[in-house]
C-alpha positions in Angstrom: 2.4 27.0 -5.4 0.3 29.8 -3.1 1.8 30.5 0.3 -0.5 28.3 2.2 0.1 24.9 0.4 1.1 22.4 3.0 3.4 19.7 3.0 2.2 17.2 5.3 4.1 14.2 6.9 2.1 10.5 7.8 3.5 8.1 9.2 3.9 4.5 7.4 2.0 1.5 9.4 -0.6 1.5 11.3 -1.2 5.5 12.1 -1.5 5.7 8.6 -5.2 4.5 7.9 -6.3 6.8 11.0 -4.1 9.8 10.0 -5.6 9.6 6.4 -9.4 9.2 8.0 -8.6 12.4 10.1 -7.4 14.1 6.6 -10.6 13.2 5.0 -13.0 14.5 7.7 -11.2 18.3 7.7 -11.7 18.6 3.8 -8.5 17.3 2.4 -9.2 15.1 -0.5 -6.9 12.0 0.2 -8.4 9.4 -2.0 -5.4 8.5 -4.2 -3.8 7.5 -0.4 -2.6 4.3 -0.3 0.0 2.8 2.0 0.3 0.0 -0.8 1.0 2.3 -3.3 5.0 2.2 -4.1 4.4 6.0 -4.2 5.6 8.1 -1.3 4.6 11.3 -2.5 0.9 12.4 -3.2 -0.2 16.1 -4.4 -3.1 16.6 -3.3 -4.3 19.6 -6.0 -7.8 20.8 -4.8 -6.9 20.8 -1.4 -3.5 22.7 -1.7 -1.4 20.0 -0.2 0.7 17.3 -0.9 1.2 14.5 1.4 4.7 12.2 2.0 4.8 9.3 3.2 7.7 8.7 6.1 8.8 6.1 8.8 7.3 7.5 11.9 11.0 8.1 13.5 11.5 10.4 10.9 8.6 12.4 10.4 9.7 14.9 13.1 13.2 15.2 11.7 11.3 16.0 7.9 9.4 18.9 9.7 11.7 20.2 11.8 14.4 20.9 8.5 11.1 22.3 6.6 10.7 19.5 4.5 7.1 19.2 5.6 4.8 21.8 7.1 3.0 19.5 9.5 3.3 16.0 10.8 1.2 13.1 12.7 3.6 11.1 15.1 3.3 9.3 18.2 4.1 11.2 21.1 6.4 8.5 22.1 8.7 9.8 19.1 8.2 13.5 20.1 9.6 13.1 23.4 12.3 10.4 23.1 13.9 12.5 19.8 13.2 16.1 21.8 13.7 18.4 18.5 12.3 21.6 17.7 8.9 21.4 16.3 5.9 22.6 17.8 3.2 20.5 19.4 -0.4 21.4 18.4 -3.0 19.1 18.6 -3.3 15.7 20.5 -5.1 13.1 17.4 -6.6 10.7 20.3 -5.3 7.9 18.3 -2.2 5.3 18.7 -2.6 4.8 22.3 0.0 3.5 23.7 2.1 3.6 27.2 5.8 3.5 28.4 6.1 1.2 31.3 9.1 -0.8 33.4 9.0 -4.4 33.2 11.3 -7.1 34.6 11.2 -11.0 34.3 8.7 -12.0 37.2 11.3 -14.2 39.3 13.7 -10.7 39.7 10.9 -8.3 40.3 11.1 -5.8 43.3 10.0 -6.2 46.3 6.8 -4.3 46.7 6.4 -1.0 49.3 3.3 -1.2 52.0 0.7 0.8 48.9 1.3 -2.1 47.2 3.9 -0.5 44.4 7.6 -1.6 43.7 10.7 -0.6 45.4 11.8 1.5 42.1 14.8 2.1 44.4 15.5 -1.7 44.1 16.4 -0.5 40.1 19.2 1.4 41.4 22.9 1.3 39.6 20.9 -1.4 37.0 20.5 -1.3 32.9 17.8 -1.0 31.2 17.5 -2.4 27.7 15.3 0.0 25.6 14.2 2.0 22.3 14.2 5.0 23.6 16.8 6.1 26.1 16.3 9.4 26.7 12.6 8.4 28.2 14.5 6.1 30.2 17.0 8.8 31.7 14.4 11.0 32.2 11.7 8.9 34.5 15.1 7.8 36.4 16.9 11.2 36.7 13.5 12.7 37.8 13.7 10.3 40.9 17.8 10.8 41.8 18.4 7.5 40.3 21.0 6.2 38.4 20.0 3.6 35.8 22.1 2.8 32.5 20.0 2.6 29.4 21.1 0.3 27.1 20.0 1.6 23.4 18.3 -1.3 21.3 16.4 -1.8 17.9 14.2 -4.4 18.7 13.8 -7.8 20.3 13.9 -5.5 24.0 12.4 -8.3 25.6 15.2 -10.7 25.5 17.8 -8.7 26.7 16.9 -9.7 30.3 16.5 -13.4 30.0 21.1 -12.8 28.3 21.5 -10.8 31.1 22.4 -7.8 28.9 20.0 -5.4 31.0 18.3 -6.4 34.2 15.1 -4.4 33.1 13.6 -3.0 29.8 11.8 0.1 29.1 9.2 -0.1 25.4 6.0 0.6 24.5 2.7 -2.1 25.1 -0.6 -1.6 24.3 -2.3 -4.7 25.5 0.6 -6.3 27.7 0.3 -9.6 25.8 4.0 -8.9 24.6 5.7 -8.9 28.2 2.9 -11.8 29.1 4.5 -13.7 26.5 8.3 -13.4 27.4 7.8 -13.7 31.5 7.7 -10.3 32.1 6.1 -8.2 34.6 5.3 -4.4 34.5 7.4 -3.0 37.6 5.9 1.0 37.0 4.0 3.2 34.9 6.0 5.7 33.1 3.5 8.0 30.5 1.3 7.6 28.3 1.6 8.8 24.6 -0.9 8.8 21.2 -0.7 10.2 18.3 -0.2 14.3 17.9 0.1 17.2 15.6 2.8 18.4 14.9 4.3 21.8 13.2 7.2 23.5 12.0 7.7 26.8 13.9 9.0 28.7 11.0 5.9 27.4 8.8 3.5 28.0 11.8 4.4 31.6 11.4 4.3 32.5 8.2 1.4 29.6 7.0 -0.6 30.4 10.4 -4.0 30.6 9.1 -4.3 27.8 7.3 -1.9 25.6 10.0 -4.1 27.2 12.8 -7.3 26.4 11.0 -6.6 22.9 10.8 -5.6 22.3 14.0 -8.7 24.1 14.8 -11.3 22.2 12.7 -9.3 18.8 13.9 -10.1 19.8 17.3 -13.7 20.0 16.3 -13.7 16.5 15.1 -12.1 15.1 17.6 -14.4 16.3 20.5 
């Protein structure tokens, strides 16, 4: 194995299809790629690489231990799990944003711009996949809001009264359309990035760098 194979981490689902396009474009033969595939594991001889395939939580967990060189995640995922990797490229792909959203009968009143009254959220929970996101956008504004961690089904944990408000992804809205729910505030915007562990960065720079590089190309 020369000092410049690369272990590189793609996330299962939907990134997956794009991630391997991407791949495919900068050289990297990744024909025998197949989500289908029982396989997680694909070495990837005439390019020098092997590819694994991982849940998209994990991926930066797998290249921040070393267990992959490089990674494609949602930004989402970079930010809520706040490890140490480092952040190369952003893929343009898997857009997606973080809103507020409340059931449209408890909404906030709105300020004379036309926003909400975020201060209206005050001393409230907010049911969510990601909680650190969630403290952040609220600590940044001297407010304090309790996040209330969940795996899934965010949406109904206003209509029990377990949180008064969630914070999750959409893409199209048609989710919190569905369920009564309005989007109070904006919070950030995330897609799909490159990611890198530092040691390998170092020592595998060239060929880490001039991927990142060509990607770039591409992308533009």
């Amino acid at each position: 194995m020369s000092k410049n194979f690369l272990t590189i981490a793609l996330p299962k689902g939907k990134l997956l299809e794009n991630s391997v396009q991407l791949l495919t474009q900068t050289g990297i033969d990744c024909g025998f790629v197949e989500e289908d595939s029982r396989k997680l594991m694909f070495d990837l001889p005439g390019s020098d690489a092997r590819i694994i395939i991982c849940r998209p939580t994990d991926i930066p967990t797998y290249v921040e231990y070393g267990a992959a060189d490089i990674g494609f995640v949602g930004k989402d995922t970079v930010v809520e799990q706040n490890l140490d990797v480092a952040e190369l490229v952003d893929l343009k792909f898997g857009y997606c944003r973080f809103v507020v959203a409340m059931p449209e009968e408890t909404k906030p009143p709105k300020l004379g711009d036309g926003s909400y009254d975020l201060n209206f959220l005050n001393h409230k929970r907010a049911a969510t996949k990601f909680p650190r996101v969630a403290q952040m956008f609220f600590s940044e504004r001297g407010m304090q809001v309790t996040p209330v961690k969940l795996h899934g089904n965010i949406e109904l944990a206003p209509r029990v009264g377990l949180a008064e408000m969630i914070i999750d992804i959409v893409s199209t809205g048609t989710t919190l359309r569905q369920n009564h729910l309005v989007e109070i505030a904006p919070i950030m915007e995330a897609t799909t990035r490159m990611i890198a562990n530092r040691v390998a960065y170092r020592i595998k720079y060239e060929r880490i760098q001039g991927l990142a590089d060509t990607i770039r190309e591409i992308i533009k």
